[in-house]
N, C-alpha and C positions, 0 to 999 in steps of 0.2 A: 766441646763441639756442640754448637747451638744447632739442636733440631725441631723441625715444626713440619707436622705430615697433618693432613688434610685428606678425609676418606668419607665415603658413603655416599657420593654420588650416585646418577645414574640416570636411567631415564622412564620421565614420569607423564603420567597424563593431566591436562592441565585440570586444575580443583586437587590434584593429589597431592601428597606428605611426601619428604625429605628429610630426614636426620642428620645432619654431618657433623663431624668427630675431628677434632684437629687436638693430635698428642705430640707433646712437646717434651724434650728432654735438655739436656747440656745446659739449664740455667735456675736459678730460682721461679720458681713459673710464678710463687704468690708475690713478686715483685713488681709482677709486669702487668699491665691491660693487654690485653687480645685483642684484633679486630679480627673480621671476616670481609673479602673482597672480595672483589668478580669482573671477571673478565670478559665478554661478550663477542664474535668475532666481529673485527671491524671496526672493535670501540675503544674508547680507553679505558682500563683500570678505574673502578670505584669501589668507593669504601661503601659497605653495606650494616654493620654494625659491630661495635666493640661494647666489650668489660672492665670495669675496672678491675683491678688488681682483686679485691676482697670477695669484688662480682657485687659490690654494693650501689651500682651504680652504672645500666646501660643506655644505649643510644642506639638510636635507626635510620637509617636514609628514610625520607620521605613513602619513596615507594614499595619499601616492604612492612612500614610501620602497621600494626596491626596485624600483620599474617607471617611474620618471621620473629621469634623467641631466643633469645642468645645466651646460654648458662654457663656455668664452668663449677669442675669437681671440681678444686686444689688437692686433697688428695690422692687424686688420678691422675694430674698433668696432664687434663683434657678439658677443653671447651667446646661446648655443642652450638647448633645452631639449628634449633627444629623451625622446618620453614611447610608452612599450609596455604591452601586456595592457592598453591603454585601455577603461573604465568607461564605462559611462550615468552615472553619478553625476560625472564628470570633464565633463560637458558645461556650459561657461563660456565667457564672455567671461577671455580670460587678456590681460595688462597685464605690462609692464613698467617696470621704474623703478630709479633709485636708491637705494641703500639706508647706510645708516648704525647702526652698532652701537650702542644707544642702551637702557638702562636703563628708560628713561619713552614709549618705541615705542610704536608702537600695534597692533602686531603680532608672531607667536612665529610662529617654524618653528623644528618643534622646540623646544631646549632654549635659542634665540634670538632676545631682542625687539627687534625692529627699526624705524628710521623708513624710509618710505619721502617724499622729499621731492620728486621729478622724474618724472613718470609721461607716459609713451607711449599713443596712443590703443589700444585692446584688438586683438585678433583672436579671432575664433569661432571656436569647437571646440566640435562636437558629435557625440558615441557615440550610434549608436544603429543597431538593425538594421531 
């Protein structure tokens, strides 16, 4: 049973720090890349940044490039995402999942389209003073 939980939301003021935690079970975790997405109300789903499988190798949307960090234990079956100088505009449901390098993805960070095929329930993050 493929699980991916997404935790450490919450709500922040904007310039403040975020840590989120997405722990995974039911698969080989060092098989797979991670992304991290978000959801905003009223908007669509986008991808915000992934890992590759080793962690040798990340990628950022445009907009949080610079002030959002994306890591991962493998022996934790966890992937973080330390996010700083956090935004009102960063205020989302962020999701986790698996990702795959994929030509016909339904999704780009950056200069990379991705599938994402495994997704963990969200966690709330909300900026605001």
């Amino acid at each position: 049973d493929v699980q991916l939980q997404a935790s450490g939301g919450g709500l922040v003021q904007p310039g403040g720090s975020l840590r989120l935690s997405c722990t995974a079970s039911g698969f080989t975790f060092d098989d797979y890349a991670i992304g991290w997405f978000r959801q905003a109300p009223g908007k669509e789903r986008e991808g915000v940044s992934c890992i590759s499988s080793s962690g040798g190798s990340t990628y950022y949307a445009d907009s949080v490039k610079g002030r959002f960090t994306i890591s991962r234990d493998n022996a934790k079956n966890t992937v973080f995402l330390q996010m700083n100088s956090l935004k009102p505009e960063d205020t989302a449901v962020y999701y986790c999942a698996t990702v795959l390098f994929r030509q016909w993805g339904s999704f780009i960070i950056g200069t990379m389209r991705i599938s994402a095929d495994y997704w963990g329930k969200g966690t709330l993050v909300t900026v605001s003073s």
